[in-house]
C-alpha positions in Angstrom: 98.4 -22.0 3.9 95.5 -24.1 4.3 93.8 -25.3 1.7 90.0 -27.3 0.7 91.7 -30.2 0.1 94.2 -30.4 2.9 92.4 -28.7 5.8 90.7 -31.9 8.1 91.1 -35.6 7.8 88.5 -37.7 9.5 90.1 -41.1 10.7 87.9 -42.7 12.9 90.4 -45.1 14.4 92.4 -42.2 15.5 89.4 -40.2 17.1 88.6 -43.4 19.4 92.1 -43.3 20.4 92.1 -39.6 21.4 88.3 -38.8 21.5 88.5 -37.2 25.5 86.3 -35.0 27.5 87.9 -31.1 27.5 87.0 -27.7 27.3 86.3 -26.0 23.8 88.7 -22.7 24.8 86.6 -20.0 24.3 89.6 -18.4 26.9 92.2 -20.0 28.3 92.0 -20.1 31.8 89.2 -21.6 31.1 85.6 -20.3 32.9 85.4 -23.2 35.5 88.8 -21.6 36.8 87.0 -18.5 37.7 87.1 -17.8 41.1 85.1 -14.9 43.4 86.1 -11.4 42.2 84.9 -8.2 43.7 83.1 -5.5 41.4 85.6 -2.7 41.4 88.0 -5.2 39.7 86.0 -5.2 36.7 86.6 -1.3 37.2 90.0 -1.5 37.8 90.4 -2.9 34.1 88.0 -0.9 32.4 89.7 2.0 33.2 93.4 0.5 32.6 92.7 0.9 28.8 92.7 4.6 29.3 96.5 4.1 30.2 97.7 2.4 27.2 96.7 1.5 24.0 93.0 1.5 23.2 92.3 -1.3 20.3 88.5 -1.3 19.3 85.9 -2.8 21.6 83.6 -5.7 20.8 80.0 -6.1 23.1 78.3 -9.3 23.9 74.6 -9.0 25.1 72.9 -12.0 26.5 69.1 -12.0 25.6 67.9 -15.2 27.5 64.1 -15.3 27.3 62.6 -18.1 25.5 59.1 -18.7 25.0 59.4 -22.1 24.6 61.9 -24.7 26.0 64.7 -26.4 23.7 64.9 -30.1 25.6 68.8 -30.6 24.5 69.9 -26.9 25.1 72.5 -25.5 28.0 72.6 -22.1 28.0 71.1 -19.6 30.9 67.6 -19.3 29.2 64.3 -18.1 31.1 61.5 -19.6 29.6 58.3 -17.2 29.6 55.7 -15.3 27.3 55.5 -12.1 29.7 57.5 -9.5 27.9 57.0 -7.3 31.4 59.8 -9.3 32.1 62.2 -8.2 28.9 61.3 -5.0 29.2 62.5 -5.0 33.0 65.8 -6.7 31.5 66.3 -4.1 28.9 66.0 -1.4 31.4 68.8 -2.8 33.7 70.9 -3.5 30.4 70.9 -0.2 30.3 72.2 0.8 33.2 74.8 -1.6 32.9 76.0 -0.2 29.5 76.2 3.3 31.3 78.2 2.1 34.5 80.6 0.4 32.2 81.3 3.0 29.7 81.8 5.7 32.8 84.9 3.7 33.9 86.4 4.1 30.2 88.5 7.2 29.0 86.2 9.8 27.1 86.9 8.6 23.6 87.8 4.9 24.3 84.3 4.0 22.4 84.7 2.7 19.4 83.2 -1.2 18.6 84.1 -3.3 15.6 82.0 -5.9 17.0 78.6 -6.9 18.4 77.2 -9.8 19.2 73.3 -10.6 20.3 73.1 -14.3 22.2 70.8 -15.8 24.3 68.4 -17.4 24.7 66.4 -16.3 21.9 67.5 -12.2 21.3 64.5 -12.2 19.1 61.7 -12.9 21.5 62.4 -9.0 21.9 59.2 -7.0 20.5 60.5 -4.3 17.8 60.1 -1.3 20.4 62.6 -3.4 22.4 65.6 -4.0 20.3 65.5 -0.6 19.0 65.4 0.4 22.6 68.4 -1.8 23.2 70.5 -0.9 20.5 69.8 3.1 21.4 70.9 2.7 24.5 74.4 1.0 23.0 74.4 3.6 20.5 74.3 6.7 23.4 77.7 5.0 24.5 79.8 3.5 22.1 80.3 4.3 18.4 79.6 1.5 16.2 82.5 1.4 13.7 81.1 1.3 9.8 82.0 -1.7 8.1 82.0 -4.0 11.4 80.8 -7.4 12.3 77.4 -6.9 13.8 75.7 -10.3 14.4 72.6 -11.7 16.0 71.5 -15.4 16.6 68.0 -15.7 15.1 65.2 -18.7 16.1 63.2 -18.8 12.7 60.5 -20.0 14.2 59.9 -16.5 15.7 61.0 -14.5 13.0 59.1 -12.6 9.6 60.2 -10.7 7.1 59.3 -7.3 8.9 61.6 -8.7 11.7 65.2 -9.1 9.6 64.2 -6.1 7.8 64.6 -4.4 11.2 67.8 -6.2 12.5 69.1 -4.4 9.1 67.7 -1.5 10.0 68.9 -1.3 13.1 72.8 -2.1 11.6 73.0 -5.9 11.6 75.0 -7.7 8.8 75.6 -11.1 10.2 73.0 -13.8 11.4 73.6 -17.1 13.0 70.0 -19.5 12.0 69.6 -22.3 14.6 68.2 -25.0 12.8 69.8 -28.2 14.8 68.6 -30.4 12.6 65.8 -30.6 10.3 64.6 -33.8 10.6 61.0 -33.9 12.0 61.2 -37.4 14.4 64.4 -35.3 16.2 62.8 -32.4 15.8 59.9 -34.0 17.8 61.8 -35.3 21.1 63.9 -32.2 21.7 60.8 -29.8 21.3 61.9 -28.1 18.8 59.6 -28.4 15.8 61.0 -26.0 12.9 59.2 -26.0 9.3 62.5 -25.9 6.1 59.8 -23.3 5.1 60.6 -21.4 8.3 64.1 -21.6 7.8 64.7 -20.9 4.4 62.1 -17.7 4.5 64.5 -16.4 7.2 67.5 -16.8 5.1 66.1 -15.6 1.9 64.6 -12.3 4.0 68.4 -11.6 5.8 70.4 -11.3 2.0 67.4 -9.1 1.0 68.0 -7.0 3.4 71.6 -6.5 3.0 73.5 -9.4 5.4 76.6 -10.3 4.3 76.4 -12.9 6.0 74.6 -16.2 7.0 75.5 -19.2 9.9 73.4 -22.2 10.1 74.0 -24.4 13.4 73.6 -28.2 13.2 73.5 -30.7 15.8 74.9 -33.7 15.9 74.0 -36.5 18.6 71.1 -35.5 19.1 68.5 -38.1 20.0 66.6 -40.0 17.2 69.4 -38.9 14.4 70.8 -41.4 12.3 73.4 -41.5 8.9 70.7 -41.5 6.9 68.3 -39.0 8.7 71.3 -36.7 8.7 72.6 -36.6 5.2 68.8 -35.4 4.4 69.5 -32.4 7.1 72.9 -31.4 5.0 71.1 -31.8 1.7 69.0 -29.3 3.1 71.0 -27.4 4.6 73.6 -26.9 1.7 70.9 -25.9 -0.8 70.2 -22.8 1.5 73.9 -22.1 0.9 74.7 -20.9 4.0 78.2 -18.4 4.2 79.1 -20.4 7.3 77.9 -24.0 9.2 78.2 -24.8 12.5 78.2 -28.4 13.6 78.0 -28.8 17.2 78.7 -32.2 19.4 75.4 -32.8 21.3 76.7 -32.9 25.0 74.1 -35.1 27.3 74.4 -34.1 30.8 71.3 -34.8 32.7 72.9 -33.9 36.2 73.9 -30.7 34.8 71.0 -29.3 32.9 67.6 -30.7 33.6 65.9 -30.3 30.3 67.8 -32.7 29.1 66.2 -35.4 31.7 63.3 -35.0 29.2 65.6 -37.0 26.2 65.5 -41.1 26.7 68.7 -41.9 26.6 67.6 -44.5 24.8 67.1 -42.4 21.8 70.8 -41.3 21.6 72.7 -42.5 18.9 75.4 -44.7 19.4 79.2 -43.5 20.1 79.7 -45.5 16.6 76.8 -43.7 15.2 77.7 -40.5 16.4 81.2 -41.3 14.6 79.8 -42.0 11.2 77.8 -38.8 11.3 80.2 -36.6 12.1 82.4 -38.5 9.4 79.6 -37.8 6.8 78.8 -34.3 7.8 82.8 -33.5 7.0 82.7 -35.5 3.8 80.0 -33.4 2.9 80.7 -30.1 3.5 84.3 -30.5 2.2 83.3 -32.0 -1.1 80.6 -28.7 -1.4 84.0 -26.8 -1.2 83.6 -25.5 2.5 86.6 -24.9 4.3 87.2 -26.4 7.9 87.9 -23.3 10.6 88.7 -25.4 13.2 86.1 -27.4 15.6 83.2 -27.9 14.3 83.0 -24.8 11.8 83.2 -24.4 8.5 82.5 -21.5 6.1 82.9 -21.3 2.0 86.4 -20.2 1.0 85.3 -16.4 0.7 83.9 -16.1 3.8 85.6 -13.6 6.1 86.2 -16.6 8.5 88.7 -18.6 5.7 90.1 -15.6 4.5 91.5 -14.8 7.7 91.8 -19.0 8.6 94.7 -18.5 5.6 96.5 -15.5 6.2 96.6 -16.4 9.8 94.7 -13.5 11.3 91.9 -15.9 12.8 91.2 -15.5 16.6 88.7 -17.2 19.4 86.8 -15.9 22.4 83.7 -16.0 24.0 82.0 -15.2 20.4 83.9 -18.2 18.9 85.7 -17.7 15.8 86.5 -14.4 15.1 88.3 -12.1 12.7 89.5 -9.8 15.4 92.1 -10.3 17.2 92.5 -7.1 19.5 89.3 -6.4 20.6 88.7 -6.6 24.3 84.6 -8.1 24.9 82.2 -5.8 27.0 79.4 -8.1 28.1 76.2 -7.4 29.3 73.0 -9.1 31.1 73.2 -12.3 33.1 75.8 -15.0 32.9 78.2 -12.9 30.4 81.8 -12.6 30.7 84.1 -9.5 29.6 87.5 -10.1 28.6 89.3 -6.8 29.5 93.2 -7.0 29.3 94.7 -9.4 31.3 91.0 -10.5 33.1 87.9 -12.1 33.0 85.0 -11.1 34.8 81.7 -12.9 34.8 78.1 -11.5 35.6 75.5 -12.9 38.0 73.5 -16.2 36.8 70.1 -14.9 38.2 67.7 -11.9 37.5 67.8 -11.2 41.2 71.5 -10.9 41.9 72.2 -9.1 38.9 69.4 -6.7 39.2 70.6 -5.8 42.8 73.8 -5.2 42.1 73.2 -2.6 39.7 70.6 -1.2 42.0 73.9 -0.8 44.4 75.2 0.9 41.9 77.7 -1.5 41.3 78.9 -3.8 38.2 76.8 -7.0 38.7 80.3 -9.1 38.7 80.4 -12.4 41.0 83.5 -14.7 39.4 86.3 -14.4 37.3 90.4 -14.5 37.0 93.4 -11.9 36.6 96.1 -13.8 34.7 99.3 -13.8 35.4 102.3 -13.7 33.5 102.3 -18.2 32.6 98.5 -18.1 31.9 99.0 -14.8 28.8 101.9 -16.8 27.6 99.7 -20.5 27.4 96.7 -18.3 26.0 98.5 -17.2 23.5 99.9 -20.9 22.8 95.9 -22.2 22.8 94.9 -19.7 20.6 97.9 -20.3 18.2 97.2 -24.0 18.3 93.1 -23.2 18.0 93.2 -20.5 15.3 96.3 -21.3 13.5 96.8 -25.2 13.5 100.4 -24.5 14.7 103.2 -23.0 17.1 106.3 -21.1 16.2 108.8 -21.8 19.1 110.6 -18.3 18.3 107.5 -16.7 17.7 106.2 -18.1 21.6 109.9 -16.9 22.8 109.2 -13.4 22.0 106.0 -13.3 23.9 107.0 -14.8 27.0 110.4 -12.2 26.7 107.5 -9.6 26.5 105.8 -11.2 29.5 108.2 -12.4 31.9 111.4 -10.0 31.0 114.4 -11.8 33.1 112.2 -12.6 36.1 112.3 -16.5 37.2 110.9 -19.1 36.2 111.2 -18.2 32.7 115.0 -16.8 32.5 116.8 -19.9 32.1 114.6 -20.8 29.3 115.0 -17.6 27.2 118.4 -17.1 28.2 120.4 -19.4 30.4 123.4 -21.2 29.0 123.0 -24.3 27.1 119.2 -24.2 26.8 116.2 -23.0 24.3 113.3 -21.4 25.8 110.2 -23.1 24.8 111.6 -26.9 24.7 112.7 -25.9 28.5 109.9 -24.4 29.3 107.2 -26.8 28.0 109.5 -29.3 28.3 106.7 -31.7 30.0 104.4 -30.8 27.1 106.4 -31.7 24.9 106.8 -35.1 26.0 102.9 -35.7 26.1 102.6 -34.8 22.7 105.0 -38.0 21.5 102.1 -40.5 21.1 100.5 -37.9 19.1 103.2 -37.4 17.1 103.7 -41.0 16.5 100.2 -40.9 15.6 100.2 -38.7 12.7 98.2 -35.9 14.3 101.2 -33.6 14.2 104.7 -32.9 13.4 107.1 -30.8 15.8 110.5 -30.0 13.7 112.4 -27.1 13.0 111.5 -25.4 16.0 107.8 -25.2 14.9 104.4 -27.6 15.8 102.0 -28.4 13.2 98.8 -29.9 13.2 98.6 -32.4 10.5 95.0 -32.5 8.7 94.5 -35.9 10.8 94.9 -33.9 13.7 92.7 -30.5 13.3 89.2 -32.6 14.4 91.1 -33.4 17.5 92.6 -29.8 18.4 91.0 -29.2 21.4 92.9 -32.8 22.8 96.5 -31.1 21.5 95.5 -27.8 23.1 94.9 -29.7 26.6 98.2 -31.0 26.5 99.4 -27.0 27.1 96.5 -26.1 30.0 98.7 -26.1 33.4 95.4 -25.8 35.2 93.5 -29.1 33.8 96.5 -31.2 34.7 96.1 -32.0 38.5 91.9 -32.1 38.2 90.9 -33.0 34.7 88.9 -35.7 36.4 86.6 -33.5 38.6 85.8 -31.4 35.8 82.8 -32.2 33.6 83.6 -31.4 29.8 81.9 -32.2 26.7 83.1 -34.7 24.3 86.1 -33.5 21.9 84.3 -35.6 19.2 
């Protein structure tokens, strides 16, 4: 069990040693694996779930109008003021709720979760997300007591507005806030009053939410130690239920508002180092408990609660508490996870809008895994959610996954050997310097992360993606610090 005390160790000696670029493993295969997929696959999984076991559902909408542009953000945004445009969205959203739903069986509808991103979901006017969260309410049943979240800009939010969002059945609220620093606020264009913020916060527990996320920043351009411990003074006395502390990625060539930063302005790799070994100091000696990453949540909080009693799971969402939901997403950009696929929308208004105008799901990419991919998902996630592996425990799954077909028998069964050291065999021999490095153990049959390890989890998790091996260096990841 996991504890305050014991959960993270920052040594910054060992994150220069380790500190790669790699995926965050939202999913394993991992989304730049996805490759062109025809529509009626998508349909072909929706409507396996009517042949076996039907766990609840969690929906992801992607909102992405902004009316203003965030210089260090990389998500698919539109930036506009015409809320013709929305409304057209909304319409479409609709539609794609319906075609979805028909391919499910007749009372495969129930949703523990729910999840508004974007974007900025609450550029919406107030006829809009009632309108949207109608239209999910026609289809699916929103189970009581569920995790209902929306990611909130408080910059374009009042007190009538969260009154709403707990009207219309939201409990949870992500606050970006980035970093509240006004010279950083100033070259990413994002300038954000603590009045802003805290009014937000203080209007969501009025109305009910049981819970609150703020989302730091760190690397951002202009930040330094000092300017940043002001930011966590602030942030901790608006005693958020969970924080968020993200790794600025710059990548110019990628996303073109971020040519607008002066690289100049970055801080340091040193600097970047020292904040991040601050901001865990911090939030730690407040009594917040480290989830994994770059989240943390107080000890109560539905995130550590399930963190200890090893319940915790990861998608698309992030960190979640539950672990059997297939995702339903909707809008542009978004990606389902339905049984043993992924399936990703169109990028653009235009090719999404036409292919529900064909009548058909608007899916371009995505990837059916087979039988080594479920079993290396479910090692990632172990490794991601769990800060360790149980060899038997790993056995079991890939005897559920393989049976006795090649290449796995001789690891599971064959004479003289022991299923995952065989198998992962090569794994475990990249793992030694690690090892020797005090970021994990592996005896007794069993892999755990040492506290000295858990900043650097996505670098262990690596070691067990088959697909990064033989590219790793055409692929373009954020930092793991």
């Amino acid at each position: 069990m996991l504890t305050v005390a014991d959960s993270v160790v920052f040594d910054a000696q060992t994150v220069r040693r380790f500190d790669i670029n790699g995926p965050r493993y939202t999913s394993y295969p991992t989304a730049d694996r996805f490759v062109p997929l025809a529509p009626d696959r998508g349909q072909y999984w929706l409507s396996r779930r009517a042949a076996g076991k039907k766990e609840a559902l969690s929906l992801y909408f992607h909102l992405p109008f902004c009316p203003t542009i965030c210089y260090y953000c990389a998500c698919n945004k539109i930036i506009t003021k015409d809320h013709g445009r929305s409304a057209k969205y909304l319409r479409y959203i609709a539609r794609e709720i319906a075609l979805q739903r028909r391919f499910l069986a007749g009372d495969d509808n129930l949703v523990e979760q729910l999840h508004w991103g974007g974007g900025t979901p609450t550029f919406l006017l107030h006829d809009e997300m009632r309108q949207l969260m109608a239209a999910t309410r026609r289809h699916f049943r929103l189970r009581e007591g569920g995790e209902y979240s929306i990611e909130v800009d408080p910059r374009k939010v009042d007190a009538d507005t969260v009154k709403l969002l707990g009207e219309l059945g939201f409990n949870r609220m992500s606050v970006g806030v980035q970093d509240f620093d006004t010279a950083v606020q100033q070259v990413i264009n994002r300038r954000q009053s603590e009045e802003e913020t805290f009014s937000v916060i203080a209007a969501a527990r009025a109305n009910g939410f049981r819970s609150v996320s703020i989302d730091l920043i760190y690397g951002l351009p202009r930040q330094t130690v000092e300017s940043f411990a002001r930011t966590l003074e602030r942030t901790l006395a608006a005693a958020p239920d969970r924080l968020s502390i993200y790794n600025y990625a710059h990548l110019p060539g990628l996303f073109k508002p971020q040519r607008r930063i002066p690289e100049a302005d970055l801080p340091t790799a040193e600097a970047r180092l020292q904040i991040l070994a601050l901001a865990i100091r911090t939030l730690t000696d407040a009594g917040y408990v480290f989830i994994g990453m770059d989240h943390f949540a107080k000890p109560e909080d539905d995130l550590a609660v399930a963190l200890r009693e090893g319940r915790l799971h990861r998608n698309f969402q992030g960190y979640s508490t539950f672990p059997e939901c297939d995702m339903l997403a909707f809008g542009i950009s978004a990606i389902s996870q339905v049984g043993s696929a992924y399936y990703q929308n169109f990028k653009t208004l235009d090719a999404y809008y036409s292919a529900l105008d064909r009548g058909e799901l608007p899916i371009f990419r995505g990837i059916e895994l087979d039988a080594d991919d479920r079993l290396r998902r479910a090692v990632i996630q172990g490794l991601m959610c769990h800060f360790a592996l149980d060899f038997a425990a790993v056995e079991a799954i890939a005897q559920r996954e393989f049976g006795h077909s090649a290449p796995f028998r001789q690891g599971v069964d064959g004479q003289g050997f022991d299923g995952f050291e065989t198998y992962f065999a090569a794994e475990l021999r990249a793992l030694a310097d690690m090892v020797e490095a005090g970021l994990l153990t592996i005896e007794n049959r069993r892999l755990r992360v040492l506290p000295k390890g858990r900043m650097l989890i996505r670098g262990i998790a690596m070691v067990f993606d088959r697909r990064l091996r033989a590219d790793r260096e055409r692929r373009r990841y954020s930092r793991v610090i």
